[in-house]
C-alpha positions as CSV (number, residue, x, y, z in Angstrom):
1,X,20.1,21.4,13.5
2,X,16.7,21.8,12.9
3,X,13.2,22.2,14.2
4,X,10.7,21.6,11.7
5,X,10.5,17.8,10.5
6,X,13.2,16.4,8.0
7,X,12.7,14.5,5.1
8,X,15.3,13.7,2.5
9,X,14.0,12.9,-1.4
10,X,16.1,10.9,-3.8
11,X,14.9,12.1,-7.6
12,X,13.6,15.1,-6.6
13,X,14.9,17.3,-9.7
14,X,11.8,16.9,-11.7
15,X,8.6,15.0,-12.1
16,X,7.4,12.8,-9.3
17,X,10.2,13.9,-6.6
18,X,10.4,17.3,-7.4
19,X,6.3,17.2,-6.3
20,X,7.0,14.8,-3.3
21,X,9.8,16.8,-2.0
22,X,7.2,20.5,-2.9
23,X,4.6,18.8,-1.2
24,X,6.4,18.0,2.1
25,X,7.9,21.8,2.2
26,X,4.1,22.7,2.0
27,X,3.6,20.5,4.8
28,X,6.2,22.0,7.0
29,X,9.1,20.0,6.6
30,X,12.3,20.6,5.4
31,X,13.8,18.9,2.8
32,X,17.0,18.1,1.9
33,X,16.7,16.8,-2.0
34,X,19.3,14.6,-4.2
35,X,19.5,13.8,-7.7
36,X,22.4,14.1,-11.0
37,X,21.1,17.4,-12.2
38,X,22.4,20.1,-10.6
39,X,21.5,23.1,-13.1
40,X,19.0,23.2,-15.9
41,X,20.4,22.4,-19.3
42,X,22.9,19.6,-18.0
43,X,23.4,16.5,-19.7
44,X,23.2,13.1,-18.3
45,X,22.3,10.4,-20.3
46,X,18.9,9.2,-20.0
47,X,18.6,6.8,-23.1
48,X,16.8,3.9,-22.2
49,X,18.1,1.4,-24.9
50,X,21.4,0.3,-26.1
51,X,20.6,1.0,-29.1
52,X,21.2,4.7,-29.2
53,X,22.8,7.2,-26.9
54,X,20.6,10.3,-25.5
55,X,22.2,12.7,-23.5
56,X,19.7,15.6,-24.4
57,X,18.7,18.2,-21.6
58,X,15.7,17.0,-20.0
59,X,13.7,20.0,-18.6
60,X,14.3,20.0,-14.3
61,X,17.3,20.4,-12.2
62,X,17.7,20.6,-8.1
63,X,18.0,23.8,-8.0
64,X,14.8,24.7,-9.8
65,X,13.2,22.2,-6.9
66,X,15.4,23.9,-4.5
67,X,13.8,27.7,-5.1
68,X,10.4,26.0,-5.5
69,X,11.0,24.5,-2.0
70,X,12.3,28.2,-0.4
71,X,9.3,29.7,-1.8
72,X,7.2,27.7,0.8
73,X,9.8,29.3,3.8
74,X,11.3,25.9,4.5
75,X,14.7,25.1,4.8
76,X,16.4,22.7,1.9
77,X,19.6,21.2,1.5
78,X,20.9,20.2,-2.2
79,X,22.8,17.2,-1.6
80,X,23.7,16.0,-5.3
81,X,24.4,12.0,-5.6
82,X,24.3,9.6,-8.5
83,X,22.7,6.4,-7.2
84,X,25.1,3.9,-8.9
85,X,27.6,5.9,-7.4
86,X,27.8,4.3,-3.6
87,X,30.2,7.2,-2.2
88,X,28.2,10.2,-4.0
89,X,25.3,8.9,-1.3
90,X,27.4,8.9,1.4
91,X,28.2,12.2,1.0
92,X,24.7,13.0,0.3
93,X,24.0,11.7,3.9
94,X,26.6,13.0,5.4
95,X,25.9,16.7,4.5
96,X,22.5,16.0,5.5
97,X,23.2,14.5,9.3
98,X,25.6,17.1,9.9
99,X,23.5,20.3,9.5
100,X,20.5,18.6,10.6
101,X,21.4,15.6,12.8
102,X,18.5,13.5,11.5
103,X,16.2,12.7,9.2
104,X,12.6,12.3,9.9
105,X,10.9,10.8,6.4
106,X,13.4,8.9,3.4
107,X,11.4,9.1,0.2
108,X,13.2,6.5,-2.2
109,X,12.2,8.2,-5.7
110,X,15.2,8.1,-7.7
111,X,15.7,4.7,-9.9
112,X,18.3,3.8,-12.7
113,X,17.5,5.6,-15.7
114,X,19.9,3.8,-18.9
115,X,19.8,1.0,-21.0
116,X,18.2,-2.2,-20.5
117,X,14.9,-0.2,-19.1
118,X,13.5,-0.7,-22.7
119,X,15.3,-3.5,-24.0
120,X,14.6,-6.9,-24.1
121,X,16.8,-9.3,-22.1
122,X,18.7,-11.1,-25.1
123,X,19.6,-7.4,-26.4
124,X,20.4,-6.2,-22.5
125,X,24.6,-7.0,-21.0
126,X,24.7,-8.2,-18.2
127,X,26.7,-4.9,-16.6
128,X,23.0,-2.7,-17.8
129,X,21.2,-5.5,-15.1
130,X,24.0,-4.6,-12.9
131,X,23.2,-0.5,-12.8
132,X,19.7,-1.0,-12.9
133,X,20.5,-3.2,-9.5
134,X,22.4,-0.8,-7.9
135,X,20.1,1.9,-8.3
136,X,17.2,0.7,-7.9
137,X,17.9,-2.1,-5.4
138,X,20.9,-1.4,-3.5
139,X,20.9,2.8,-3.3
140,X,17.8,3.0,-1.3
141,X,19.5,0.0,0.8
142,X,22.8,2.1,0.9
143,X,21.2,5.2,2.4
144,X,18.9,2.8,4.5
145,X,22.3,1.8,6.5
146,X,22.8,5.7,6.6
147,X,20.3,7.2,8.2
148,X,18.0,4.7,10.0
149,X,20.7,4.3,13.0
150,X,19.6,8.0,13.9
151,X,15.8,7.0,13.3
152,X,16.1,4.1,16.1
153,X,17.7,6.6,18.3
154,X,14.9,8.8,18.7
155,X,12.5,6.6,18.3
156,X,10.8,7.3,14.8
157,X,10.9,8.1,11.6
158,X,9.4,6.6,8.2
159,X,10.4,5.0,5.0
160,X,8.5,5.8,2.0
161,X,9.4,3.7,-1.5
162,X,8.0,4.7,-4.6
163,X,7.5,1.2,-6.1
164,X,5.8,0.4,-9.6
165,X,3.1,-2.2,-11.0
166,X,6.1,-3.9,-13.2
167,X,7.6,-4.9,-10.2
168,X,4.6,-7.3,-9.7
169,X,2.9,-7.7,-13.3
170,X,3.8,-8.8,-16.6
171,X,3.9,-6.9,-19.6
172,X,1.2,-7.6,-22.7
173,X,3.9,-6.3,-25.0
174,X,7.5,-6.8,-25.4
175,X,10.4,-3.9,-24.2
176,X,10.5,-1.3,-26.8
177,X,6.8,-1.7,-28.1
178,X,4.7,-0.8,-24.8
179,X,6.3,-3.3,-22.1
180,X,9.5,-3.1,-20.1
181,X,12.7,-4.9,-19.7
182,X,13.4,-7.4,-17.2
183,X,16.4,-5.1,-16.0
184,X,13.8,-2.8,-14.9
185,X,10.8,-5.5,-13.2
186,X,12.8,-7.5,-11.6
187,X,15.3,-4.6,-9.7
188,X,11.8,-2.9,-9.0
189,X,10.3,-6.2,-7.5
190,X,13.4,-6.9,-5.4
191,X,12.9,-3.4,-3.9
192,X,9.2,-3.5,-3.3
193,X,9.7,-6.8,-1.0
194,X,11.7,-4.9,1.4
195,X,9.3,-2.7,2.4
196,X,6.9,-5.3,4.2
197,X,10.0,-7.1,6.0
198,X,11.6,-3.3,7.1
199,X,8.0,-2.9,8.5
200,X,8.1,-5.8,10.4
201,X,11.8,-5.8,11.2
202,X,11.3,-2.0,12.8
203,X,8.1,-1.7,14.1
204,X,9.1,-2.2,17.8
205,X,11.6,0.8,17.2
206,X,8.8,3.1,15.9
207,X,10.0,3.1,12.2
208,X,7.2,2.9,9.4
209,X,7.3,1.7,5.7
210,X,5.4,1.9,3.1
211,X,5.2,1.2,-0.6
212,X,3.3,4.1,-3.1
213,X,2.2,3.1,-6.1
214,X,2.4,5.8,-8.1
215,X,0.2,4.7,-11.5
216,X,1.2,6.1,-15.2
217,X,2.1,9.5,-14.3
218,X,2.9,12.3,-16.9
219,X,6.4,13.5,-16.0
220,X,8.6,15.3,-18.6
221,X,10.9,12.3,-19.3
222,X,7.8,10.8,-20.3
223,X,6.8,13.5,-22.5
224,X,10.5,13.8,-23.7
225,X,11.7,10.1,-24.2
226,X,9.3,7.0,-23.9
227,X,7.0,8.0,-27.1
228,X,9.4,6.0,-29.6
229,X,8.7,2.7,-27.0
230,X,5.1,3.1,-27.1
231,X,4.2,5.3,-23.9
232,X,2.3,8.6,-24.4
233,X,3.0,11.9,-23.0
234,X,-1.1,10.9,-20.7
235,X,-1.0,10.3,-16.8
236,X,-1.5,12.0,-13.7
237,X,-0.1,15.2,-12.2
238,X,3.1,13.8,-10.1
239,X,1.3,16.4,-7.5
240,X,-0.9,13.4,-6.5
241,X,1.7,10.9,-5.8
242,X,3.4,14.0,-3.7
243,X,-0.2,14.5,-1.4
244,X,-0.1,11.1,-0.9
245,X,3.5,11.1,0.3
246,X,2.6,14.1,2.8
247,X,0.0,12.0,4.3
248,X,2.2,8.9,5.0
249,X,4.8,11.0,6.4
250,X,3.0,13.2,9.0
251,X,-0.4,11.5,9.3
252,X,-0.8,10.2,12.7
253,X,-2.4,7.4,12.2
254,X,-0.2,5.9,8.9
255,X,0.9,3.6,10.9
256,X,-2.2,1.2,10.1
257,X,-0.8,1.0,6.9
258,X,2.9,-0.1,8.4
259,X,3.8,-2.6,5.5
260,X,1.2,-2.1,3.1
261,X,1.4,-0.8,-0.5
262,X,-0.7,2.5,-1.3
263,X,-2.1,2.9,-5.1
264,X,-1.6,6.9,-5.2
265,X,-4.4,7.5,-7.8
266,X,-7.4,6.1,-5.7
267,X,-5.7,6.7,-2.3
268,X,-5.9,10.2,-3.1
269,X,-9.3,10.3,-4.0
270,X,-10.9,8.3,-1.0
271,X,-8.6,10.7,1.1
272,X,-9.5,13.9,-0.7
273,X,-5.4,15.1,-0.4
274,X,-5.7,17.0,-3.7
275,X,-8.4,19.7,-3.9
276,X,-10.0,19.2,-7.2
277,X,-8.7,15.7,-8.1
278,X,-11.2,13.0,-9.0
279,X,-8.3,10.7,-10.3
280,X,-8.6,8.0,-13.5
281,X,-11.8,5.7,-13.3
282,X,-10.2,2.4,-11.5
283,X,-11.3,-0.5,-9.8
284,X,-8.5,-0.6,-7.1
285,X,-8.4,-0.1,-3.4
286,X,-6.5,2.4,-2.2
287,X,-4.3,0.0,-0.4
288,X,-2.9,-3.3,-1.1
289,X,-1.4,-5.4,2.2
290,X,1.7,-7.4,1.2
291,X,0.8,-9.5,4.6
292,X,-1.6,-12.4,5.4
293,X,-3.8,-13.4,7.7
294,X,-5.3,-11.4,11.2
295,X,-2.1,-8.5,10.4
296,X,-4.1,-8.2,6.3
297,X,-7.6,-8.2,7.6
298,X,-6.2,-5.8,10.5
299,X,-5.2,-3.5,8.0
300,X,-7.9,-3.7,5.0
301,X,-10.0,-2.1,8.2
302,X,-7.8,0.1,9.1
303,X,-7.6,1.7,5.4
304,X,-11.4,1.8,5.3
């Protein structure tokens, strides 16, 4: 058992997670942190067509995140799982409630990284929709079922998903040259709808949910992979999307935002949660309600 405030991160061997999951040690939680990569120079593959196989190193591993995270003096837990892999999170989950009992904050991070993700949908089988489903739709559901019972118990706890604009936009170009595949839109939308009904669902039980945007982040799988489909090695430092996470997890009054989807990029900047950020020139709120009526107005105010 623990203290301190729990939070579990899915993804968290590199790029966006590995800052969510540093962040929230730096904010006095401890984190218990899942991904494939246990050691640097495995190989998975990460190829994002059919058309070619890639099972290169990428740079990141947990336990690089994990001696990152005991540098702050927090307690972590490596908990490896592959999210197509429905058992592997139950373990995850498992080891988790039994040294701590709970979990305070989920941070759904991880998504489907494999073909389809840059293909278009007459190149894409069927069975490459399927994993990018069960990753990025039906893991974060799967550990959902696992650890929100202990959540209602006491009363609290909160939900963040890391959602994306193809989940709600169209692409100018086609997969491969600049755009995305529909494996990879529509298994994002899907996920970014259940954040606005868990909020309603669970806010009588005192659970929170939020969406984060993150924007075009430079990560190292961008800088390693996505050039030869059009997407440069240009972004934000992941560390914004992880001060934004901190807030929403420990901020006491998040809750006005129960429901609501948070840009990181400007969010960060109207909140000053990154000293010396001044984030991309951008039109966008920081917050986008997925509600209607009194409850949007309610919250636009609340954001302000």
């Amino acid at each position: 058992m623990t203290e301190a405030p729990t939070a579990f991160v899915t993804g968290a061997s590199r790029g966006i997670g590995r800052a969510i999951a540093l962040a929230l040690a730096e904010g006095g939680f401890d984190v218990a942190i899942t991904a494939r990569t246990v050691d640097p120079g495995e190989r998975r593959e990460h190829s994002s067509s059919v058309r070619a196989s890639d099972s290169s190193p990428l740079p990141g591993s947990l336990s690089e995140t994990a001696a990152l995270i005991e540098q702050t003096g927090r307690d972590v837990i490596v908990a490896p799982a592959d999210i197509i892999d429905r058992a592997s999170l139950g373990a995850a989950a498992t080891t988790v409630l039994d040294r701590w009992g709970h979990v305070d904050v989920l941070v759904h991070n991880a998504r489907f990284v494999g073909p389809g993700h840059m293909d278009t949908f007459v190149d894409t089988p069927i069975d490459a929709i399927e994993h990018h489903m069960e990753g990025n739709f039906f893991a974060p559901l799967v550990l959902d079922k696992l650890l929100l019972p202990r959540m209602i118990e006491r009363g609290t706890g909160r939900i963040i998903t890391i959602t994306s604009s193809v989940g709600y936009s169209d692409p100018i170009t086609p997969a491969g040259d600049g755009g995305w595949g529909l494996s990879y839109g529509a298994t994002k939308a899907a996920i970014h709808r259940v954040t606005g009904i868990l909020a309603t669902e669970l806010a009588a039980s005192g659970i929170l949910s939020f969406n984060v945007d993150p924007g075009y982040t430079r990560t190292e799988r961008i800088a390693q992979d996505m050039a030869k489909f059009g997407f440069e090695a240009t972004g934000e430092p992941p560390a914004v999307v992880g001060a934004v996470v901190r807030w929403l997890a420990s901020a006491a009054d998040a809750h006005r935002l129960n429901g609501a989807t948070v840009f990181a990029q400007p969010f960060c900047v109207e909140h000053g949660l990154l000293e010396g950020y001044e984030g991309p020139s951008s039109p966008l709120t920081g917050v986008r309600p997925d509600l209607s009526g009194a409850r949007l107005a309610e919250l636009v105010e609340g954001a302000r």
